[in-house]
N, CA, C and O atoms as a GROMACS GRO file, in nm:
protein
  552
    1UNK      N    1   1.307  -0.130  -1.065
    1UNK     CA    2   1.326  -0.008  -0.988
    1UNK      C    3   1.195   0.023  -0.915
    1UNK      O    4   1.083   0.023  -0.965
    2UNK      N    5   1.222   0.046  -0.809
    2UNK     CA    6   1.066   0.069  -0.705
    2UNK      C    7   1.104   0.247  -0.698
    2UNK      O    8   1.108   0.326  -0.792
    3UNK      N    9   1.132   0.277  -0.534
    3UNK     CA   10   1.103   0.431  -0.569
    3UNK      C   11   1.220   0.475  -0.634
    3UNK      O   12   1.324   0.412  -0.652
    4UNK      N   13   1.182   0.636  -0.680
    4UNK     CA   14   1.284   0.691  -0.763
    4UNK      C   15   1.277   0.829  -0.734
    4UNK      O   16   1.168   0.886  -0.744
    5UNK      N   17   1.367   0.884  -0.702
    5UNK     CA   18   1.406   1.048  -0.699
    5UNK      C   19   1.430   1.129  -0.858
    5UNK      O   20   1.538   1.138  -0.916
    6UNK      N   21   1.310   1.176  -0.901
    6UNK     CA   22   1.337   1.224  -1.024
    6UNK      C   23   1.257   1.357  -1.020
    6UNK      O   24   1.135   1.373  -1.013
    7UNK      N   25   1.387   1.475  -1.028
    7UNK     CA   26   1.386   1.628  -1.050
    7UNK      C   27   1.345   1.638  -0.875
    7UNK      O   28   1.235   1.669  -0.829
    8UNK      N   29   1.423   1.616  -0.826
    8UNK     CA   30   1.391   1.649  -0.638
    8UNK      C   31   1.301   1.589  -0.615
    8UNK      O   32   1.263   1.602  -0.499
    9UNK      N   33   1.233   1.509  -0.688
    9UNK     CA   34   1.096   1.476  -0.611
    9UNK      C   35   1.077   1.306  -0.557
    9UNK      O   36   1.104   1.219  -0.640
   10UNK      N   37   1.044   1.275  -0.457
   10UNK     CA   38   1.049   1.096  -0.411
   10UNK      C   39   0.936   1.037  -0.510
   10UNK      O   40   0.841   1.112  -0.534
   11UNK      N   41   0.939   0.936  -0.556
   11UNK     CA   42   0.816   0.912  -0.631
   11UNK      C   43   0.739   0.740  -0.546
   11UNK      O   44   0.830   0.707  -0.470
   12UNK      N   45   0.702   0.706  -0.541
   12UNK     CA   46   0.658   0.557  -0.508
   12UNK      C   47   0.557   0.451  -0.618
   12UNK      O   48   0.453   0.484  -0.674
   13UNK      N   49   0.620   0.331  -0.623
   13UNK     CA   50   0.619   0.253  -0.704
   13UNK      C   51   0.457   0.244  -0.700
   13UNK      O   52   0.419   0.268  -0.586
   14UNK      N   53   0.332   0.214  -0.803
   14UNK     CA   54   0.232   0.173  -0.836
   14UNK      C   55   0.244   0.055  -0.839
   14UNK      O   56   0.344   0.025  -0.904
   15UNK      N   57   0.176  -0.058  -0.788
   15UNK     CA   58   0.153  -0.214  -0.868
   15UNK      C   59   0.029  -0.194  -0.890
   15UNK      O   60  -0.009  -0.311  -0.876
   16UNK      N   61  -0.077  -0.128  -0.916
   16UNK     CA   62  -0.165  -0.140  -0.954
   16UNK      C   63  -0.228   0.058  -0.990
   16UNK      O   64  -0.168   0.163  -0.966
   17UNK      N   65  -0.402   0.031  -1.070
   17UNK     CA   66  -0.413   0.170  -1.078
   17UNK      C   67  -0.475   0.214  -0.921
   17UNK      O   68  -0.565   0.159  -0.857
   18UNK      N   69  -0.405   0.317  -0.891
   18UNK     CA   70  -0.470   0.388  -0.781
   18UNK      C   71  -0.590   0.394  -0.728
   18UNK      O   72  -0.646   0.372  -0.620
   19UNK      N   73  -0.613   0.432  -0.838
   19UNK     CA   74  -0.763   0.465  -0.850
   19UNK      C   75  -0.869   0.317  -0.765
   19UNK      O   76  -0.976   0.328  -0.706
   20UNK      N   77  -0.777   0.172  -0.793
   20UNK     CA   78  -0.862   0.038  -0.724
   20UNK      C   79  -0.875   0.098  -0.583
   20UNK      O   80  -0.987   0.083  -0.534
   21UNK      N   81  -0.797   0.153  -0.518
   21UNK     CA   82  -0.835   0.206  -0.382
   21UNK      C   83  -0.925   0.262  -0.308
   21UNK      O   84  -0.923   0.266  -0.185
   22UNK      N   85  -1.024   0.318  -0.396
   22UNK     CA   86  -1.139   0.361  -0.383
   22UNK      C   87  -1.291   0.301  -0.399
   22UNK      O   88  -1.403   0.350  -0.410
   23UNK      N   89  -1.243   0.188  -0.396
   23UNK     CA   90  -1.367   0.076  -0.422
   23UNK      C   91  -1.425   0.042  -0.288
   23UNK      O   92  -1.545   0.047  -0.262
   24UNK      N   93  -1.331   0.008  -0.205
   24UNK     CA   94  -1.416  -0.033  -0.097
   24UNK      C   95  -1.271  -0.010  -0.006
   24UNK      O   96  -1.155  -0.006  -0.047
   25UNK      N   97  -1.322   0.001   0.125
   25UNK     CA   98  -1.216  -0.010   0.255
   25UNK      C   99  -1.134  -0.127   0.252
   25UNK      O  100  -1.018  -0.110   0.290
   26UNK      N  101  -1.164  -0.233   0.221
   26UNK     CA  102  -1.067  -0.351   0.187
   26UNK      C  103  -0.964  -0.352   0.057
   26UNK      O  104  -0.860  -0.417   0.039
   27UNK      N  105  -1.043  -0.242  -0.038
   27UNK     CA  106  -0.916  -0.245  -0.141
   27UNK      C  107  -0.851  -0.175  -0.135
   27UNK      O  108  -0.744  -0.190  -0.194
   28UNK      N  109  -0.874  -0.051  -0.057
   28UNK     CA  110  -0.788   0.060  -0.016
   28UNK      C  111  -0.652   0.004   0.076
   28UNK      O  112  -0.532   0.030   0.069
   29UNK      N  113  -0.728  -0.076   0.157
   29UNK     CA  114  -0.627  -0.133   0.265
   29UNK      C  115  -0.517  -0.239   0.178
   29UNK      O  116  -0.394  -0.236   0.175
   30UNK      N  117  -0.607  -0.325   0.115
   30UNK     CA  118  -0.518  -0.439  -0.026
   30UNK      C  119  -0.383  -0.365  -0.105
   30UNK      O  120  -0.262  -0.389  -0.097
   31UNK      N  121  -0.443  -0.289  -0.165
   31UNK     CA  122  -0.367  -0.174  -0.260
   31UNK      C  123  -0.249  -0.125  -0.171
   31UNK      O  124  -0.130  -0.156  -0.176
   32UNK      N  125  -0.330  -0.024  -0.074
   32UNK     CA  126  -0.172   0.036  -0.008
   32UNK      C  127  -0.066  -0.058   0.047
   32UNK      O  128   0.051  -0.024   0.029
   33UNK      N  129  -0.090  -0.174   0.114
   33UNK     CA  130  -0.038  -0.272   0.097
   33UNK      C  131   0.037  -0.375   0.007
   33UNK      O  132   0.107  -0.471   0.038
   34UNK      N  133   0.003  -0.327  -0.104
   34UNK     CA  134   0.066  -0.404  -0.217
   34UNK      C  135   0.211  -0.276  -0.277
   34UNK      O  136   0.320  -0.303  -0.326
   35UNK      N  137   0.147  -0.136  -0.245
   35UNK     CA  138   0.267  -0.046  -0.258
   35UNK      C  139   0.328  -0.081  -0.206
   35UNK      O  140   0.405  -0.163  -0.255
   36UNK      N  141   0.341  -0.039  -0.034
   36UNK     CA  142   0.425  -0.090   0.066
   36UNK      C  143   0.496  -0.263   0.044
   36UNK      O  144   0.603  -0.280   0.104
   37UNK      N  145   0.454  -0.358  -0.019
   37UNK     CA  146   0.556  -0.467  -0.054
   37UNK      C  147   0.632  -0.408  -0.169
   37UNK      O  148   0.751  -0.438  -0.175
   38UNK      N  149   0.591  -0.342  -0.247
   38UNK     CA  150   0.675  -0.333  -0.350
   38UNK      C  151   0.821  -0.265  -0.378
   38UNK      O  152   0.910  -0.291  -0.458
   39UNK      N  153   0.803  -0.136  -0.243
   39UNK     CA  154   0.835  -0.044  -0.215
   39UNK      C  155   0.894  -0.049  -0.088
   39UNK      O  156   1.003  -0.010  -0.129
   40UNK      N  157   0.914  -0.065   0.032
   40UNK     CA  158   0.965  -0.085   0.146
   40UNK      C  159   1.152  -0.161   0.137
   40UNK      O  160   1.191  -0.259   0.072
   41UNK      N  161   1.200  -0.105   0.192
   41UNK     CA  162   1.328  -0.194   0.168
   41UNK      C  163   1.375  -0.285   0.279
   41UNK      O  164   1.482  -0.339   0.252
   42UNK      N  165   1.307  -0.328   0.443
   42UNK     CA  166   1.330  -0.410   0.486
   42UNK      C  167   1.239  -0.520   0.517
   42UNK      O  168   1.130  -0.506   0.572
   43UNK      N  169   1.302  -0.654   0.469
   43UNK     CA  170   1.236  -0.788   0.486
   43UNK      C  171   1.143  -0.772   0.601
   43UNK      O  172   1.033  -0.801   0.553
   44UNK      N  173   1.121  -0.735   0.753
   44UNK     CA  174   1.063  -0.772   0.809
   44UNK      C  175   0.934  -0.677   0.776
   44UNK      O  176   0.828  -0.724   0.817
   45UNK      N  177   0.928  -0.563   0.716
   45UNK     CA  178   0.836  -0.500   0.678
   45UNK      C  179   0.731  -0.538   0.540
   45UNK      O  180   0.611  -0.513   0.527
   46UNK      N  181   0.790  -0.582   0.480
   46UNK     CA  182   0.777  -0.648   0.359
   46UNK      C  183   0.699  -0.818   0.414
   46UNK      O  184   0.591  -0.858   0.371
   47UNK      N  185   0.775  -0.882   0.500
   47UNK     CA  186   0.712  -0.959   0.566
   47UNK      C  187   0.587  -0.952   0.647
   47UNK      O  188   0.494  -1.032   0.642
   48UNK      N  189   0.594  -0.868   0.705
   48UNK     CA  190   0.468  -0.817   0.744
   48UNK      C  191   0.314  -0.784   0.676
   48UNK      O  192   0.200  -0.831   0.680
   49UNK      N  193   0.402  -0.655   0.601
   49UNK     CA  194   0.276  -0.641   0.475
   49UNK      C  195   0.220  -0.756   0.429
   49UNK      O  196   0.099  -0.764   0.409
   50UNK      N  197   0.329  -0.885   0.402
   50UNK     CA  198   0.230  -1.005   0.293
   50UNK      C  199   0.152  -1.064   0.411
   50UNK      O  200   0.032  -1.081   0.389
   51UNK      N  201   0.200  -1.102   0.538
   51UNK     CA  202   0.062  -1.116   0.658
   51UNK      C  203  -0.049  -1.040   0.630
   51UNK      O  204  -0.149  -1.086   0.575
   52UNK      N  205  -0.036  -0.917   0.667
   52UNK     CA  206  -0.196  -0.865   0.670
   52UNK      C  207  -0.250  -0.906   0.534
   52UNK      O  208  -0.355  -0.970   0.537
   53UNK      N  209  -0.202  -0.885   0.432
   53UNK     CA  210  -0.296  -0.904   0.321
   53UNK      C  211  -0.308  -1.054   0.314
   53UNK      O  212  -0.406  -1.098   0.253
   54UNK      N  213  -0.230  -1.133   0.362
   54UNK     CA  214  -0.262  -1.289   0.350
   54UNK      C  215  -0.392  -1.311   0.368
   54UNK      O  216  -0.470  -1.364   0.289
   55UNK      N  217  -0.425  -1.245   0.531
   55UNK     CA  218  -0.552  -1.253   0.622
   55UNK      C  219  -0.636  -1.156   0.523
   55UNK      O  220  -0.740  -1.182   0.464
   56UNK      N  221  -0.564  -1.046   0.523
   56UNK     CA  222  -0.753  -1.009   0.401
   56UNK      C  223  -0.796  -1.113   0.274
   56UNK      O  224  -0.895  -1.127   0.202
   57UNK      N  225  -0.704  -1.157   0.283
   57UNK     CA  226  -0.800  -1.216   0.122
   57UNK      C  227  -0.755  -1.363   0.132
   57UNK      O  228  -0.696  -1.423   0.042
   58UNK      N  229  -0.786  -1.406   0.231
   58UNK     CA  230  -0.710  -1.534   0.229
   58UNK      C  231  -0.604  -1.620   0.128
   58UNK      O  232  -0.615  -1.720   0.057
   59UNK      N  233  -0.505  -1.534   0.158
   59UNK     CA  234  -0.420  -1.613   0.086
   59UNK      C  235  -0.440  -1.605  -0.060
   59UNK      O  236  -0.369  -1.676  -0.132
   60UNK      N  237  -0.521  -1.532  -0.108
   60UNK     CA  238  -0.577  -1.520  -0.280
   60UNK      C  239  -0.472  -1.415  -0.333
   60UNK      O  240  -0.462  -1.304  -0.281
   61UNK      N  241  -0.404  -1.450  -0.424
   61UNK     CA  242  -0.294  -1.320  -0.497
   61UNK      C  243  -0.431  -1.251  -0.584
   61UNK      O  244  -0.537  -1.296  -0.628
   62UNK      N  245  -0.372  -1.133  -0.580
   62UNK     CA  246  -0.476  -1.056  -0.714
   62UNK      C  247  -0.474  -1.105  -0.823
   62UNK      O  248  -0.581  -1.086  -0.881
   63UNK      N  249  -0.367  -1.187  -0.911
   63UNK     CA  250  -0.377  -1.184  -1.034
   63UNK      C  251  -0.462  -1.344  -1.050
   63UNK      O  252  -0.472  -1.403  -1.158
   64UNK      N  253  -0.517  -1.396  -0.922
   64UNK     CA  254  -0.608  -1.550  -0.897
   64UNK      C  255  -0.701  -1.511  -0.873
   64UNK      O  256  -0.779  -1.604  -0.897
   65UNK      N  257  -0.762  -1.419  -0.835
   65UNK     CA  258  -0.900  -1.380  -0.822
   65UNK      C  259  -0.971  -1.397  -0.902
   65UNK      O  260  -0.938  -1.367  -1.016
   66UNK      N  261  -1.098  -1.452  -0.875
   66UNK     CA  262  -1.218  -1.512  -1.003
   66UNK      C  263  -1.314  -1.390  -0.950
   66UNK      O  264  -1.324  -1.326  -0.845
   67UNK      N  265  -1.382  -1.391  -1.080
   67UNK     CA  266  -1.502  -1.299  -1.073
   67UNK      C  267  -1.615  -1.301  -0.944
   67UNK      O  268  -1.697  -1.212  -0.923
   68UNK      N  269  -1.599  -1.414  -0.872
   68UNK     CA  270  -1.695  -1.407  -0.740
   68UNK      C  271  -1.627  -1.389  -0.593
   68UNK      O  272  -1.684  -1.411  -0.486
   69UNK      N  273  -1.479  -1.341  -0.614
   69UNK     CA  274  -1.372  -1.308  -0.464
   69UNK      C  275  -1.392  -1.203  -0.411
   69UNK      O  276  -1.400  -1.089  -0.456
   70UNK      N  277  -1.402  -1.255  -0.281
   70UNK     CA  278  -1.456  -1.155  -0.170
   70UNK      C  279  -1.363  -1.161  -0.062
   70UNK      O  280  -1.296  -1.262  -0.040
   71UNK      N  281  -1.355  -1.052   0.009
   71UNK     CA  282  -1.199  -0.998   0.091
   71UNK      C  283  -1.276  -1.049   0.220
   71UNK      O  284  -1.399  -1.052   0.226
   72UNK      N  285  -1.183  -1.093   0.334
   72UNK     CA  286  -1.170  -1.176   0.440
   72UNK      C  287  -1.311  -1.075   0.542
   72UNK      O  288  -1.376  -0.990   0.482
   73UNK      N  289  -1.327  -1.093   0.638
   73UNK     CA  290  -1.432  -1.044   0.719
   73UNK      C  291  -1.309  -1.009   0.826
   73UNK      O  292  -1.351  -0.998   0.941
   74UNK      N  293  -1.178  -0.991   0.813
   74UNK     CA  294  -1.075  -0.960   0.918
   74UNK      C  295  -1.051  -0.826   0.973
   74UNK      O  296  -0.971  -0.800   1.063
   75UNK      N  297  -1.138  -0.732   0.902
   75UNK     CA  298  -1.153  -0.593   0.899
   75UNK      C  299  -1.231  -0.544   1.026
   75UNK      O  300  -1.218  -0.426   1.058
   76UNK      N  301  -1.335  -0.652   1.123
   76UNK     CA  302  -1.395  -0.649   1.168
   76UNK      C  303  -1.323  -0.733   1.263
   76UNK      O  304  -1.401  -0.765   1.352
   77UNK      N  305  -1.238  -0.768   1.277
   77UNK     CA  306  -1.152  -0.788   1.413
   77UNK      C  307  -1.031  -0.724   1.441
   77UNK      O  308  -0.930  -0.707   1.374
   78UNK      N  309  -1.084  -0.670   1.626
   78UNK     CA  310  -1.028  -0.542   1.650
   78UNK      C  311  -0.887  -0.542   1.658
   78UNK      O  312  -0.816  -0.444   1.638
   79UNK      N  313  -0.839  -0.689   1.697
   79UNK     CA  314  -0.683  -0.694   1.723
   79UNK      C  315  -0.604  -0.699   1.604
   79UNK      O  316  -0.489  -0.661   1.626
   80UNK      N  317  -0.631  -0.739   1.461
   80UNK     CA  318  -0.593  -0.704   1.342
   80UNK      C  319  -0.598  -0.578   1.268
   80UNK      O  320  -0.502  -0.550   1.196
   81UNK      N  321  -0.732  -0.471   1.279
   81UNK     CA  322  -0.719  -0.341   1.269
   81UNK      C  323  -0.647  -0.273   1.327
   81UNK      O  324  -0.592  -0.172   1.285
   82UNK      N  325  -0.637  -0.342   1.477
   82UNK     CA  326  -0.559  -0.212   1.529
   82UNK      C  327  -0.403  -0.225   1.519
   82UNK      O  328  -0.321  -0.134   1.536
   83UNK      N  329  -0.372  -0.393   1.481
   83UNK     CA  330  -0.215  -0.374   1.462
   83UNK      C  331  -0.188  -0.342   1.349
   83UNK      O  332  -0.070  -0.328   1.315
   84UNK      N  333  -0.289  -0.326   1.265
   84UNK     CA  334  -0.258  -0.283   1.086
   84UNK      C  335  -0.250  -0.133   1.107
   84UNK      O  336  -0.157  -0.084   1.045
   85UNK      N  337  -0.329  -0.039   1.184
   85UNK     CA  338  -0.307   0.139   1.234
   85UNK      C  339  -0.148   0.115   1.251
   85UNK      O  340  -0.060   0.146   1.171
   86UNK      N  341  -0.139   0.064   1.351
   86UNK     CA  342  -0.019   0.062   1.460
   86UNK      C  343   0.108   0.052   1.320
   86UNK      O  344   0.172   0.149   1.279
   87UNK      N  345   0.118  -0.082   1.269
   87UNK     CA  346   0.216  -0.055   1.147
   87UNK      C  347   0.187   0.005   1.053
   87UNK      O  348   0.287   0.027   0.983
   88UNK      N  349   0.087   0.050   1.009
   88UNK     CA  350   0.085   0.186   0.927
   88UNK      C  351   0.155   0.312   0.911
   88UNK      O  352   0.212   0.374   0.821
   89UNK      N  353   0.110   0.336   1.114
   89UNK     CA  354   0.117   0.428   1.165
   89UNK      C  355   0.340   0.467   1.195
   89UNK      O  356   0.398   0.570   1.229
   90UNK      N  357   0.382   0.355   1.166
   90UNK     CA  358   0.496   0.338   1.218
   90UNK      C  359   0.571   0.373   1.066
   90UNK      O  360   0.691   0.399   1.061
   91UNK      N  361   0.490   0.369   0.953
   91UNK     CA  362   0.585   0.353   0.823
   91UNK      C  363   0.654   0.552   0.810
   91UNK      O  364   0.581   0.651   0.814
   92UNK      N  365   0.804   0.554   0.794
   92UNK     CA  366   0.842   0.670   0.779
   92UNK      C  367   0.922   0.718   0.651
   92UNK      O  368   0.999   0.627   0.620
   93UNK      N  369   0.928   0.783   0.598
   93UNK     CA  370   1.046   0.785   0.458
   93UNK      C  371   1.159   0.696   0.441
   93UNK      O  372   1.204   0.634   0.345
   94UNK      N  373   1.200   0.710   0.597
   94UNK     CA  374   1.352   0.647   0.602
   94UNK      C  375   1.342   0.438   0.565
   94UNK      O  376   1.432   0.355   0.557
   95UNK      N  377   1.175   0.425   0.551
   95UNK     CA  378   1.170   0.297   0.497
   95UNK      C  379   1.199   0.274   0.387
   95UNK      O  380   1.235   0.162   0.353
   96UNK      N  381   1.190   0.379   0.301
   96UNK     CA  382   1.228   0.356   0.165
   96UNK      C  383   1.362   0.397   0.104
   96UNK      O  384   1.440   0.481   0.150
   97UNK      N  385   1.375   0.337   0.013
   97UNK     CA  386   1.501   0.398  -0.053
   97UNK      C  387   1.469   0.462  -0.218
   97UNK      O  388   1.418   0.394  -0.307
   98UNK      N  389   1.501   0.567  -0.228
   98UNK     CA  390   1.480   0.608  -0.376
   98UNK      C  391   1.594   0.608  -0.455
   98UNK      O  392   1.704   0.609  -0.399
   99UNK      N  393   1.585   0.607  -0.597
   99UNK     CA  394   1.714   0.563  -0.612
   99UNK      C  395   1.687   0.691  -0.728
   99UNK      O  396   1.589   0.728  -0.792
  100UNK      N  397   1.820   0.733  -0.717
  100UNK     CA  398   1.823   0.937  -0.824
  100UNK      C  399   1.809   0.858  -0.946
  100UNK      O  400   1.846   0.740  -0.943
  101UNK      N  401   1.769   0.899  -1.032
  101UNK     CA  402   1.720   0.924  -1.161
  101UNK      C  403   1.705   1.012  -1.209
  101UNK      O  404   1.626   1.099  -1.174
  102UNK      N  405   1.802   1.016  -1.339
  102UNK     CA  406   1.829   1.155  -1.449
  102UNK      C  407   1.749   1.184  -1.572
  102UNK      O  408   1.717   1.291  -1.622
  103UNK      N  409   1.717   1.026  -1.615
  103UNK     CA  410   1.669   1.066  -1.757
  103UNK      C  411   1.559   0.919  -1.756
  103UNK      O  412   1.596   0.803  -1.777
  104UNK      N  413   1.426   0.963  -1.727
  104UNK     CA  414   1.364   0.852  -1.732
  104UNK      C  415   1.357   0.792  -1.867
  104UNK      O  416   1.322   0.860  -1.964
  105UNK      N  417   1.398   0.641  -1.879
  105UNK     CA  418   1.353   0.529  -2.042
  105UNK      C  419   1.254   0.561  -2.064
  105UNK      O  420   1.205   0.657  -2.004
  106UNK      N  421   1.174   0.481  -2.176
  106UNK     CA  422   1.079   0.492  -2.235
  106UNK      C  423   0.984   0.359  -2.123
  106UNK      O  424   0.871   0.380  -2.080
  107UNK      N  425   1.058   0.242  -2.097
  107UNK     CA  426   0.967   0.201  -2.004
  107UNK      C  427   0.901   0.260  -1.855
  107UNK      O  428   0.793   0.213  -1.817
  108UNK      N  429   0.966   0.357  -1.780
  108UNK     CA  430   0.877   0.408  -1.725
  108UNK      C  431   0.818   0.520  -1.719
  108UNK      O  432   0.882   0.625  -1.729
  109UNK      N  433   0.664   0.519  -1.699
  109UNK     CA  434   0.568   0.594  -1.695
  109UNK      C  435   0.527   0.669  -1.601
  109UNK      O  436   0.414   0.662  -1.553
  110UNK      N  437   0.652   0.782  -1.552
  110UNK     CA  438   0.590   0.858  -1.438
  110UNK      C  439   0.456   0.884  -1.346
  110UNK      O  440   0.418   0.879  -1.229
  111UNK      N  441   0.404   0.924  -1.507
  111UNK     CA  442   0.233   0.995  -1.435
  111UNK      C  443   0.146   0.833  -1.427
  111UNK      O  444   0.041   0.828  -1.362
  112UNK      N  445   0.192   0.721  -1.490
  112UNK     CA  446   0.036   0.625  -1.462
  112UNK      C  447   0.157   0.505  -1.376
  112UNK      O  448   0.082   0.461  -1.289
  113UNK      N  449   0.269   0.446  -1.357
  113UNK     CA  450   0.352   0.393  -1.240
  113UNK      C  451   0.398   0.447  -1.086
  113UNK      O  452   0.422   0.412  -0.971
  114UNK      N  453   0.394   0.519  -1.146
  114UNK     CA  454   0.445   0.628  -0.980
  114UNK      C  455   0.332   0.748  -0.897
  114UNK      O  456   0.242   0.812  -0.949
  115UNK      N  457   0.369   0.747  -0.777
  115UNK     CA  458   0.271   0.839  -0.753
  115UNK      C  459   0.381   0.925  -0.623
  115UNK      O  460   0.463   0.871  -0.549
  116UNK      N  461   0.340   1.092  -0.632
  116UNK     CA  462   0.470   1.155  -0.558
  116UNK      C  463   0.399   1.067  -0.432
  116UNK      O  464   0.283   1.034  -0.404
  117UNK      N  465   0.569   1.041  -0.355
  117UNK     CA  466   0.577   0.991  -0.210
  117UNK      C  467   0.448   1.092  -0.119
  117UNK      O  468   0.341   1.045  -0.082
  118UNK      N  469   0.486   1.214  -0.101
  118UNK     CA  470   0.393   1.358  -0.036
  118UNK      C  471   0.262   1.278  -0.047
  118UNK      O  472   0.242   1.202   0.048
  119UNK      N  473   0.165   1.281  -0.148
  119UNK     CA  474   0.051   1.258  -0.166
  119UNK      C  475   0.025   1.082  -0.137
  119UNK      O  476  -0.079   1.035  -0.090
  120UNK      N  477   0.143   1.004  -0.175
  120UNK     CA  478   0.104   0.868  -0.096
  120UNK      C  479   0.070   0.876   0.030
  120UNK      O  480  -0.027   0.813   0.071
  121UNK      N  481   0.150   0.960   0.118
  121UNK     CA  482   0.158   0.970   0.252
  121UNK      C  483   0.053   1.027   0.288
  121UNK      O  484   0.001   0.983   0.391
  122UNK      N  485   0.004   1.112   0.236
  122UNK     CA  486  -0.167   1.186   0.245
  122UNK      C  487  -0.270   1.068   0.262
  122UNK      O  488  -0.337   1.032   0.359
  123UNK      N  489  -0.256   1.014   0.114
  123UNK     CA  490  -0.359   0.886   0.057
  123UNK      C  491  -0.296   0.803   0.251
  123UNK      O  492  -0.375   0.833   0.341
  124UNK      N  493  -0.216   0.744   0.281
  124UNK     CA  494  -0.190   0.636   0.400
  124UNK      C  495  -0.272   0.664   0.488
  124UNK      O  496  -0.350   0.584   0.541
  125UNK      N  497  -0.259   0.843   0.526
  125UNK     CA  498  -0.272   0.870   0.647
  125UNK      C  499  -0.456   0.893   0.605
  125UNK      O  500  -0.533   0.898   0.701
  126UNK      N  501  -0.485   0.899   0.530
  126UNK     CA  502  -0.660   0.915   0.505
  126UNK      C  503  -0.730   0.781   0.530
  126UNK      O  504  -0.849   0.760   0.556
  127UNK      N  505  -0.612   0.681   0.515
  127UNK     CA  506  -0.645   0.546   0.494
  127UNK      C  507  -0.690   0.549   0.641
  127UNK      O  508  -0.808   0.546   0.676
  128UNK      N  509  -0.538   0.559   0.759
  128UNK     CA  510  -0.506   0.513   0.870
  128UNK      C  511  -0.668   0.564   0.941
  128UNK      O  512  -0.745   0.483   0.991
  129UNK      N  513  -0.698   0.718   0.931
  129UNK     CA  514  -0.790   0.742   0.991
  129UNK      C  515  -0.948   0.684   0.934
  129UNK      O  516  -1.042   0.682   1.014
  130UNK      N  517  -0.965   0.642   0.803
  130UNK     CA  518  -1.074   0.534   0.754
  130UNK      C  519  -1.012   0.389   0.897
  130UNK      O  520  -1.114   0.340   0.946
  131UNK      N  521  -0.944   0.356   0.930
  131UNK     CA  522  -0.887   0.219   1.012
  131UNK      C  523  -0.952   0.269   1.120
  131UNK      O  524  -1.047   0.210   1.172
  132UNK      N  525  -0.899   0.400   1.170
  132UNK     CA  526  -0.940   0.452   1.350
  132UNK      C  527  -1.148   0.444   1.352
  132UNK      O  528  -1.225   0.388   1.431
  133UNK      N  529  -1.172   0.521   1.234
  133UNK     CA  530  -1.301   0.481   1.218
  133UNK      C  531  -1.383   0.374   1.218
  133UNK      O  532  -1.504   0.387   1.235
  134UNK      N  533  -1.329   0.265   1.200
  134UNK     CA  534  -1.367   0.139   1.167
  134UNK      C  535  -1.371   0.045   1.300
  134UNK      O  536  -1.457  -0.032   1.342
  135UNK      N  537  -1.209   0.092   1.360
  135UNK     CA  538  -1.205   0.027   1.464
  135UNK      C  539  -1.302   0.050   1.545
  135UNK      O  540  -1.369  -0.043   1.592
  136UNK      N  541  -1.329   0.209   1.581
  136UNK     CA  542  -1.484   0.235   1.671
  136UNK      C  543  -1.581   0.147   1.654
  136UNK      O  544  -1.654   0.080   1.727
  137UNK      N  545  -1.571   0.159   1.573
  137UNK     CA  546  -1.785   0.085   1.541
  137UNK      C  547  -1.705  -0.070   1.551
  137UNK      O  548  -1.789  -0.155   1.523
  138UNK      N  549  -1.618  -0.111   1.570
  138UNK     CA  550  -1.600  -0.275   1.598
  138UNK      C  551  -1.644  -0.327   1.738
  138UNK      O  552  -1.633  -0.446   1.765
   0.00000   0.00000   0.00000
């Protein structure tokens, strides 16, 4: 189950802790990206997402990363930042699907798997404008 509507509220799937997002501009960008695959319900979007992150980390999955992996230098080319804004900028609710939920199991963990949709969309759009910033100084 990716997102979930539980007590009115949209929730969006975690694959990782949040919190990795705050490490550097590349993991912020990695991370929200790894929501958005997890979470998005059409292939070409989903397709997309695994492009950009292909190019950040060349092709390295997170769970292959060795203690000396370092994220692509692609951050610093302008025609990849700016089409990563551009589909960012394009992602809307109606990409996702939540699915109602009454009585959460014991396997999921609201407060440390999910994070409300509202505040993802905050976290994106803080991202998008960290991107507009970046792109300048490119």
């Amino acid at each position: 189950m990716a997102c979930i509507k539980f007590n009115e509220i949209n929730y969006i799937y975690l694959c990782n802790d949040n919190n990795f997002k705050t490490l550097s501009l590349e993991d912020n960008v990695y991370f929200t990206l790894r929501d958005l695959f997890m979470n998005l319900e059409e292939i070409h979007l989903i397709l997309k997402v695994n492009d950009f992150n292909a190019k950040l980390t060349n092709n390295i999955y997170y769970k292959s990363r060795e203690h000396d992996f370092e994220y692509t230098n692609i951050l610093n080319n302008r025609i990849f930042v700016n089409d990563l804004i551009k589909f960012m900028k394009s992602i809307r609710i109606n990409n996702f699907y939540f699915e109602l939920t009454s009585d959460l199991d014991n396997e999921l963990n609201i407060n440390n798997d999910y994070i409300n949709y509202d505040l993802w969309i905050i976290q994106l759009n803080e991202l998008i404008e960290l991107l507009i910033i970046k792109l300048d100084k490119i």
